[in-house]
Backbone as a printed PyTorch tensor [residue, N CA C, xyz], in Angstrom:
tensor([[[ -9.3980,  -9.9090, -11.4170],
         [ -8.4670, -11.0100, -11.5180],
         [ -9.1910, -12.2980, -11.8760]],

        [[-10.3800, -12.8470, -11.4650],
         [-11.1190, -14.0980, -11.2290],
         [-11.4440, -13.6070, -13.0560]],

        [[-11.7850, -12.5410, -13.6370],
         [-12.6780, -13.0400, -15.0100],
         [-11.5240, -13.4890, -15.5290]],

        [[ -9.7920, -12.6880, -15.6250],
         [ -8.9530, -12.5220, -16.2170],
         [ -8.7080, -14.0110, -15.8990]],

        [[ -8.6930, -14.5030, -15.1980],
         [ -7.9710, -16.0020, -14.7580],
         [ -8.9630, -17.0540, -15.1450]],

        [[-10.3250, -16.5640, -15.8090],
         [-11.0530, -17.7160, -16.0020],
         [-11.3060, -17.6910, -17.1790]],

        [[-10.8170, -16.6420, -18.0500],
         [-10.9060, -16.1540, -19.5980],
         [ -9.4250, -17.3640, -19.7050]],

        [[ -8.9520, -16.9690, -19.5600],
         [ -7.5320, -17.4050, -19.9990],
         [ -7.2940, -18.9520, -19.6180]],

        [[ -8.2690, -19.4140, -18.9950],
         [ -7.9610, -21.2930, -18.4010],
         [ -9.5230, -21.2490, -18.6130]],

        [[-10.2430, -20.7990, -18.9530],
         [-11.7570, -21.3250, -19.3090],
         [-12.1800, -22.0300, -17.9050]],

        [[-11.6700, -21.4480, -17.1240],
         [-12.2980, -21.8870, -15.3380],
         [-13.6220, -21.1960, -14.8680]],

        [[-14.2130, -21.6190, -14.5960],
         [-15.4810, -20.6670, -14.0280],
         [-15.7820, -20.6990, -12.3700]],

        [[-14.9790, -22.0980, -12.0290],
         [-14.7960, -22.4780, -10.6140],
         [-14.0900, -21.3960,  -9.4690]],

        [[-13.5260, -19.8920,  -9.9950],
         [-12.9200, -19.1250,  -9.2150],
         [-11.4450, -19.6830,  -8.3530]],

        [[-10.9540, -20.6200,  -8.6380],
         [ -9.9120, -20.7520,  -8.1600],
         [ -8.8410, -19.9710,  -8.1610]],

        [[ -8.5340, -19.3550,  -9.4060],
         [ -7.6560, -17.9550,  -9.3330],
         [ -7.9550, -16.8280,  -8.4840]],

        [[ -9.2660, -16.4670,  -8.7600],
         [ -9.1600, -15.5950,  -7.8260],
         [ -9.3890, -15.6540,  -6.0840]],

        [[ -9.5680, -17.2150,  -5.7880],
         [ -9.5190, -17.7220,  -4.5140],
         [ -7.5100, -17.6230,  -3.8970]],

        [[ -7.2230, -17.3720,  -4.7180],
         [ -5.8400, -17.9710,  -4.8820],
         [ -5.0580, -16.8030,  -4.3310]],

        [[ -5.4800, -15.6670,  -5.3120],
         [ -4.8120, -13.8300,  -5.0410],
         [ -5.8720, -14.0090,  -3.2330]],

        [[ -6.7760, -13.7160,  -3.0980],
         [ -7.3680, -13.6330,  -1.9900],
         [ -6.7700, -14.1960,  -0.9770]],

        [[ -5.8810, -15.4140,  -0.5660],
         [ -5.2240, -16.1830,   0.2850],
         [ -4.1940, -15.5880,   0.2270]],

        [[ -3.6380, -14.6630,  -0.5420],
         [ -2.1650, -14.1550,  -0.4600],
         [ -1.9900, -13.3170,   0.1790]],

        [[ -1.1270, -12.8280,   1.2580],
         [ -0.8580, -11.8990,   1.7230],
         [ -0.7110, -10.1270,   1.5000]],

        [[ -0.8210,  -9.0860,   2.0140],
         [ -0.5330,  -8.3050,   1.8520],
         [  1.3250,  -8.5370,   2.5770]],

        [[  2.1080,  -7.3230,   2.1120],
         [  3.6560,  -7.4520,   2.7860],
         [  3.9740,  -6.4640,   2.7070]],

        [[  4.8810,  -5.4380,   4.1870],
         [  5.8940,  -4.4740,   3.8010],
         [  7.2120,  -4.8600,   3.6200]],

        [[  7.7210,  -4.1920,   2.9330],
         [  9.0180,  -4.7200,   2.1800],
         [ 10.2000,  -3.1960,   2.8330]],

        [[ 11.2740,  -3.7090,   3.5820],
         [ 12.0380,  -2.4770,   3.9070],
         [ 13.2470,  -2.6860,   2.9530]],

        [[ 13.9210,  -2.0200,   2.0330],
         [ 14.6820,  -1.7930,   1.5590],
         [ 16.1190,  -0.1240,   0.9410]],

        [[ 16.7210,  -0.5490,   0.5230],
         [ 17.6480,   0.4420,   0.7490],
         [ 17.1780,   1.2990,  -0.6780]],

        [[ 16.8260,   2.4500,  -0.6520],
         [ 16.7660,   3.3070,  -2.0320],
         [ 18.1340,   3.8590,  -2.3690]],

        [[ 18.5530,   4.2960,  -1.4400],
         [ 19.9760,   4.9180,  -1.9090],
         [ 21.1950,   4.3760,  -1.0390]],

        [[ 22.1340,   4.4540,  -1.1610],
         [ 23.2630,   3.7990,   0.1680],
         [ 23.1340,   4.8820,   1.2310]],

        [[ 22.7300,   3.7750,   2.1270],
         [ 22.7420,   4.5210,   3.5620],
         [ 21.1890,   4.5660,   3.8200]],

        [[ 20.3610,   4.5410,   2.9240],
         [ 19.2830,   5.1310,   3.3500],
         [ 18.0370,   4.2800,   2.7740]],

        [[ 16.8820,   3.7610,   3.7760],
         [ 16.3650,   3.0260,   3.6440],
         [ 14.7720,   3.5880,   3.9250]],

        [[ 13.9050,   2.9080,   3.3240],
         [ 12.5780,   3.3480,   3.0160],
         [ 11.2430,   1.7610,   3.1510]],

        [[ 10.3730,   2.1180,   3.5910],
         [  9.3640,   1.0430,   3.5770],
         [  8.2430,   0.6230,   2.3120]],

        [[  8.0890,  -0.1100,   1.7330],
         [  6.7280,  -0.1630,   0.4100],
         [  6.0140,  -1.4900,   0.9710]],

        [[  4.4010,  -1.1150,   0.9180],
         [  3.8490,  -2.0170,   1.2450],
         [  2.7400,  -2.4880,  -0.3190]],

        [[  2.7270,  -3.5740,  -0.3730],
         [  2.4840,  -4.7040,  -1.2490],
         [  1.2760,  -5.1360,  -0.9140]],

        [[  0.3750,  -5.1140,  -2.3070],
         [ -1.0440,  -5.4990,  -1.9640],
         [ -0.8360,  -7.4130,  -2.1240]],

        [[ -2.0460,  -8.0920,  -2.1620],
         [ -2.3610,  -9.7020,  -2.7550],
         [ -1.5620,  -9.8170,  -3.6050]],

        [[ -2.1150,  -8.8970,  -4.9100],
         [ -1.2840,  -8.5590,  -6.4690],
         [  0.0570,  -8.5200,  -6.4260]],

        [[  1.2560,  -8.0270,  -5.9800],
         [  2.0810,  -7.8390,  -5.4750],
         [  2.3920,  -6.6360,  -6.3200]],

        [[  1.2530,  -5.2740,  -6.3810],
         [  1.5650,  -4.2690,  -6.5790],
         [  1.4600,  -3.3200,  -5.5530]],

        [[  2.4390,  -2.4080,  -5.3590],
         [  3.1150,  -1.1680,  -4.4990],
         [  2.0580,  -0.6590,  -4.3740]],

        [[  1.2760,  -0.0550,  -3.3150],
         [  0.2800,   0.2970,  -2.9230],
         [  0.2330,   1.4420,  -2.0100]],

        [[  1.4960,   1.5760,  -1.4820],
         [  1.9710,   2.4910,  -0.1590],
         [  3.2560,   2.8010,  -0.4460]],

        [[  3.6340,   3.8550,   0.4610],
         [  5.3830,   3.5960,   0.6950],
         [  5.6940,   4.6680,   1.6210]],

        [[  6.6010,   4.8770,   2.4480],
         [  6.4960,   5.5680,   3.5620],
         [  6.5550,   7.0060,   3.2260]],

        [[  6.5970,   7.4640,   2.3670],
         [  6.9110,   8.5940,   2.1390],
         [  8.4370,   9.5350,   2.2260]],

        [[  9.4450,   9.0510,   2.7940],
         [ 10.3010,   9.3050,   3.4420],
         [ 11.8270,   8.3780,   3.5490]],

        [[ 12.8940,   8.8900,   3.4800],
         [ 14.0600,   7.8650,   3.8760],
         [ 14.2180,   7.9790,   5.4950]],

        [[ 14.9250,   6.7440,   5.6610],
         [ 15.3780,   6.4640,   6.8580],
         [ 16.6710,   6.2650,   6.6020]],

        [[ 17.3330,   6.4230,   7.9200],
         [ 18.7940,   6.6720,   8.1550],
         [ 19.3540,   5.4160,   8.4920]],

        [[ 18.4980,   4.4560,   8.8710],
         [ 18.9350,   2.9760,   9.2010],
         [ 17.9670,   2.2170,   8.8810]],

        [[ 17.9660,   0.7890,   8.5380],
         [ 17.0840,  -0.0940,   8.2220],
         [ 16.2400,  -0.3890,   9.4740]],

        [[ 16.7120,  -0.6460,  10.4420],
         [ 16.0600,  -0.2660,  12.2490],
         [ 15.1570,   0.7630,  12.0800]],

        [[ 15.0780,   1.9540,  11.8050],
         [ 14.4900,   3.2700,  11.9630],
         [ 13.0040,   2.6180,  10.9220]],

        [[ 13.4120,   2.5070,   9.1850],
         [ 12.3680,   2.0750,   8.3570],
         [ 11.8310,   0.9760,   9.1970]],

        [[ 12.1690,   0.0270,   9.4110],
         [ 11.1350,  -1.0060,  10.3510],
         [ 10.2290,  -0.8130,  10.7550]],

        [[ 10.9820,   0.2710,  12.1400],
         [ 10.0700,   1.0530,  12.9930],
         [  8.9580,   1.7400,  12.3460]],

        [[  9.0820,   2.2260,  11.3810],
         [  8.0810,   3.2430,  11.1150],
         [  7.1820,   2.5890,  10.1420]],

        [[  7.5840,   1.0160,   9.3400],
         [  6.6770,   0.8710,   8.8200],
         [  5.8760,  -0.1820,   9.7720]],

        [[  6.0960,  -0.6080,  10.9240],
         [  5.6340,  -1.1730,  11.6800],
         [  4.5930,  -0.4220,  12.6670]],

        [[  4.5210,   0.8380,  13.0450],
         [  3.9740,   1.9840,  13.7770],
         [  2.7990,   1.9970,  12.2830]],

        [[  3.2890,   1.9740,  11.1090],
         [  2.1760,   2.7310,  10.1960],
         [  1.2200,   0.8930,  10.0000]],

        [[  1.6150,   0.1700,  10.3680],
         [  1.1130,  -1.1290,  10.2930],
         [ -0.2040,  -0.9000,  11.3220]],

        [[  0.3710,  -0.9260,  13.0200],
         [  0.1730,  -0.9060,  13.9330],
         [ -1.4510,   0.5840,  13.7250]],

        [[ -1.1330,   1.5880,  13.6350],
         [ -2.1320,   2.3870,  13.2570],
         [ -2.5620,   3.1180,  12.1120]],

        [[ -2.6830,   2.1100,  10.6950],
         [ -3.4760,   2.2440,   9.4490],
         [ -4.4380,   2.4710,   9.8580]],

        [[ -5.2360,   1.9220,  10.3930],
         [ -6.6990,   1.5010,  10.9000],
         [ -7.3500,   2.9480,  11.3540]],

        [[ -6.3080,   3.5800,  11.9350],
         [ -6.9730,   4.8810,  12.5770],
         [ -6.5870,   6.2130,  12.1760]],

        [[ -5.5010,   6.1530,  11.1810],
         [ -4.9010,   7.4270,  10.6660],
         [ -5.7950,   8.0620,   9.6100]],

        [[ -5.6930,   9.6040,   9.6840],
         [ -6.5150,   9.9950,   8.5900],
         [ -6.0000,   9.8710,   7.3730]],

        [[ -6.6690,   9.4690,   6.3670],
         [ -6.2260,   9.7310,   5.1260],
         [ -7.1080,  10.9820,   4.1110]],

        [[ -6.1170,  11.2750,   3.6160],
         [ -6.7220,  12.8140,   2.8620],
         [ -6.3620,  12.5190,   1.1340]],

        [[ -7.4290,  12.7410,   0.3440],
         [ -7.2360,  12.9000,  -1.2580],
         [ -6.7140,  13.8480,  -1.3820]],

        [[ -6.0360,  14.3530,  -2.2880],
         [ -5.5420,  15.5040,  -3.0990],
         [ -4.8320,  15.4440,  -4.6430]],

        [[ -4.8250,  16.4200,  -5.0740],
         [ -4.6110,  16.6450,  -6.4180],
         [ -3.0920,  16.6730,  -6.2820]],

        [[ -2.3810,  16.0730,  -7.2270],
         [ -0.7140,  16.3690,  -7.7690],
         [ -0.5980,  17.7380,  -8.8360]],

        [[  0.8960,  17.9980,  -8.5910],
         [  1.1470,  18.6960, -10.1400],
         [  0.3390,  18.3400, -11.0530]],

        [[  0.6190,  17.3070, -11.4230],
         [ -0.3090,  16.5280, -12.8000],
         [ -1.1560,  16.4210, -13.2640]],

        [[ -2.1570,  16.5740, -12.3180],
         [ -3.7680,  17.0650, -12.2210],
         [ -4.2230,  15.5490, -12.1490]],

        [[ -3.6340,  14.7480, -10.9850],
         [ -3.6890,  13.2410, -10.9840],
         [ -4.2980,  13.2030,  -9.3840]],

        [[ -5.0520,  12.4850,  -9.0600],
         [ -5.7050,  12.2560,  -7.6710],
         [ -4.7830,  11.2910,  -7.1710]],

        [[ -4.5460,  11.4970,  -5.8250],
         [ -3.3680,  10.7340,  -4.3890],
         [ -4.3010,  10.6930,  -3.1310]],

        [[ -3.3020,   9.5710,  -2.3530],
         [ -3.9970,   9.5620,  -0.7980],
         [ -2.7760,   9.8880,   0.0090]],

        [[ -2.7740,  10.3780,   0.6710],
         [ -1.6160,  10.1160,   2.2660],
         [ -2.0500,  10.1060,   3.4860]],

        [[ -1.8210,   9.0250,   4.4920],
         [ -1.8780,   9.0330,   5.5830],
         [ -1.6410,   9.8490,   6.7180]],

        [[ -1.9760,  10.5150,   7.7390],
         [ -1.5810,  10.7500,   8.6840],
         [ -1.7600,  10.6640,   9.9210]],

        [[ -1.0050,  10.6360,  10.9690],
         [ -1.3860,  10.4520,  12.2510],
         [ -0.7140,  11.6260,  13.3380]],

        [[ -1.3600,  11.9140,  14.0760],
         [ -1.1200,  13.0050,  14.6710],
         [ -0.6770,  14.7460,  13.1640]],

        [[  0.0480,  15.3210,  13.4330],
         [  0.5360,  15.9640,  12.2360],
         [  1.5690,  15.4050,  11.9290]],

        [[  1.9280,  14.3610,  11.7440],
         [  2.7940,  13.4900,  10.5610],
         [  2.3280,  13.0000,   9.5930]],

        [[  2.9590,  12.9720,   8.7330],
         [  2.4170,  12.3730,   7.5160],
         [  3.4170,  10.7750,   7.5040]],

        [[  2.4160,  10.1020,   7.4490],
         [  3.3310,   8.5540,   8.1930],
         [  3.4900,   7.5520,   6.4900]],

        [[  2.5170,   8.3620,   5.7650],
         [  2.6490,   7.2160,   4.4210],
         [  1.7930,   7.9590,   3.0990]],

        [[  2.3170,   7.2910,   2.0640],
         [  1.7340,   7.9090,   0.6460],
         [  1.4590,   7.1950,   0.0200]],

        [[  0.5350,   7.3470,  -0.7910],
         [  0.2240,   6.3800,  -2.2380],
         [  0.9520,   6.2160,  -2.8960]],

        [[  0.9410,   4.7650,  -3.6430],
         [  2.2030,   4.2730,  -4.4560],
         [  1.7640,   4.5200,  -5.8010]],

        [[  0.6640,   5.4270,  -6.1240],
         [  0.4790,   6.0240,  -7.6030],
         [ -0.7240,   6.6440,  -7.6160]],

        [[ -0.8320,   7.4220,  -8.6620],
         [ -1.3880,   7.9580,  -9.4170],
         [ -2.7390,   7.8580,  -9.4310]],

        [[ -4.3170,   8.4720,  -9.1430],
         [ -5.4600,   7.7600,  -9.9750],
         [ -6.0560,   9.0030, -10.6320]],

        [[ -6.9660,   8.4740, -11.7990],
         [ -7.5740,   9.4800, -12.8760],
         [ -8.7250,   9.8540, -11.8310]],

        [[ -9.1590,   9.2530, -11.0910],
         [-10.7610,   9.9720, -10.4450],
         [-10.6690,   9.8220,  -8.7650]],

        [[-11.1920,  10.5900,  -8.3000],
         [-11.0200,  11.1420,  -6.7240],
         [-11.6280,   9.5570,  -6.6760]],

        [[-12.5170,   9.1780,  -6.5120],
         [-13.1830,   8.0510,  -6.0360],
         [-12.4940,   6.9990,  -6.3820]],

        [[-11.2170,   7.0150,  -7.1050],
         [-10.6070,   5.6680,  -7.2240],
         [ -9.8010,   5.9450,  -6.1640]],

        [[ -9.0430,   7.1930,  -5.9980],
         [ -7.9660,   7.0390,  -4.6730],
         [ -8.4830,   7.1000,  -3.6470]],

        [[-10.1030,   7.5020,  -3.1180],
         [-10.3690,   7.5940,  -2.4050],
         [-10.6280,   5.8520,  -1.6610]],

        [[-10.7740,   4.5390,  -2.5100],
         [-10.8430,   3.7270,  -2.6710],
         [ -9.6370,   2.2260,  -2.3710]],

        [[ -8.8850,   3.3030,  -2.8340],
         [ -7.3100,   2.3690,  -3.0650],
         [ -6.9680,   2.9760,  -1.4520]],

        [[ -7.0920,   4.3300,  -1.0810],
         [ -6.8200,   4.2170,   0.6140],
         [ -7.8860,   3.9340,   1.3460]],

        [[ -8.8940,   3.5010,   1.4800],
         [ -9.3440,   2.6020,   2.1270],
         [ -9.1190,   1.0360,   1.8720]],

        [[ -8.8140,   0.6270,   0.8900],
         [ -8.6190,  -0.5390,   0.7080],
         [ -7.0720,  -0.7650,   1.3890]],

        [[ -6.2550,   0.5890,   1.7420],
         [ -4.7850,   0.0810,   2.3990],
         [ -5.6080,   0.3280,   4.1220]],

        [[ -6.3080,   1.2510,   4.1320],
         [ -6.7860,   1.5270,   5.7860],
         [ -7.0720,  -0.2240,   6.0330]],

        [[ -7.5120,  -0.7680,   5.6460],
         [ -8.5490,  -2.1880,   5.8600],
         [ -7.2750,  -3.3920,   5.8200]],

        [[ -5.9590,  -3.3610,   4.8910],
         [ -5.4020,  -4.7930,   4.8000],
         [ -4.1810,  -4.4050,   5.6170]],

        [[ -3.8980,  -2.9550,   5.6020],
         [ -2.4510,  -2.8100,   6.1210],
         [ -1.9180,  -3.3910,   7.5540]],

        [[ -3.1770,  -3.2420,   8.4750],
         [ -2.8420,  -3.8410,   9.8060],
         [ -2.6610,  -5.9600,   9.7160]],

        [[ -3.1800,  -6.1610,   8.5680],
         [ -2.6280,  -7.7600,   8.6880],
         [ -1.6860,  -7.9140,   7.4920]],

        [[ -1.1550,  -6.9490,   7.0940],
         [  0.1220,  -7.1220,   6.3190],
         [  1.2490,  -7.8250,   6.7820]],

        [[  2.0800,  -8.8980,   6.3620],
         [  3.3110,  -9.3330,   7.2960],
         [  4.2920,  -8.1290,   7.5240]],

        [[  4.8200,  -7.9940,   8.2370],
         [  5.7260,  -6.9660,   8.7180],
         [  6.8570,  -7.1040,   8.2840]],

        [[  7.7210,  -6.0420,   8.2550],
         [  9.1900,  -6.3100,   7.4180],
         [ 10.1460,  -7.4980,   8.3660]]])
């Protein structure tokens, strides 16, 4: 972000990318289908990074659960694996639940292995829904 923001304003002072850095991570609870509601959590960037994996039956219920996956990011395992696609993923789990999933796709194990640690590390100071 900092070269992209200093290419484009000829800044070298890093203020752009001081800027994404001060921004929050956020889970966002919203309705996917009527009736039924789901959690996505939001990096600095304000790209989808997570998402619960799952609908909920009430906006109360998604709260809950993206607040529990808030509450213990920090300690849940996360596991790589391959898709249909032949595309590398992360998902969370805690106890044998699977509490959360990656919000995409990566070409190399070491990038997803990367992008879920980078949610293990911000998710617990994410603002909450």
């Amino acid at each position: 972000m900092f070269e992209f923001c200093a290419a484009l304003r000829g800044d070298t002072s890093g203020s752009c990318f001081k800027e994404e850095r001060n921004m929050a991570w956020r889970f966002v609870v919203s309705a996917n289908t009527p009736g039924n509601y789901s959690w996505h959590l939001y990096s600095a960037n304000n790209q989808q990074v997570a998402w619960a994996g799952e609908s909920f039956a009430s906006k109360y219920n998604a709260d809950r659960a993206a607040n529990a996956f808030k509450a213990g990011a920090s300690s849940a395992r996360y596991e790589i694996y391959t898709d249909a696609g032949g595309k590398y993923r992360w998902r969370a789990w805690r106890s044998s639940d699977k509490v959360a999933a990656s919000g995409e796709s990566f070409a190399s194990e070491d990038s997803a292995r990367r992008a879920a640690e980078n949610v293990r590390m911000n998710a617990g100071s994410a603002t909450a829904p």
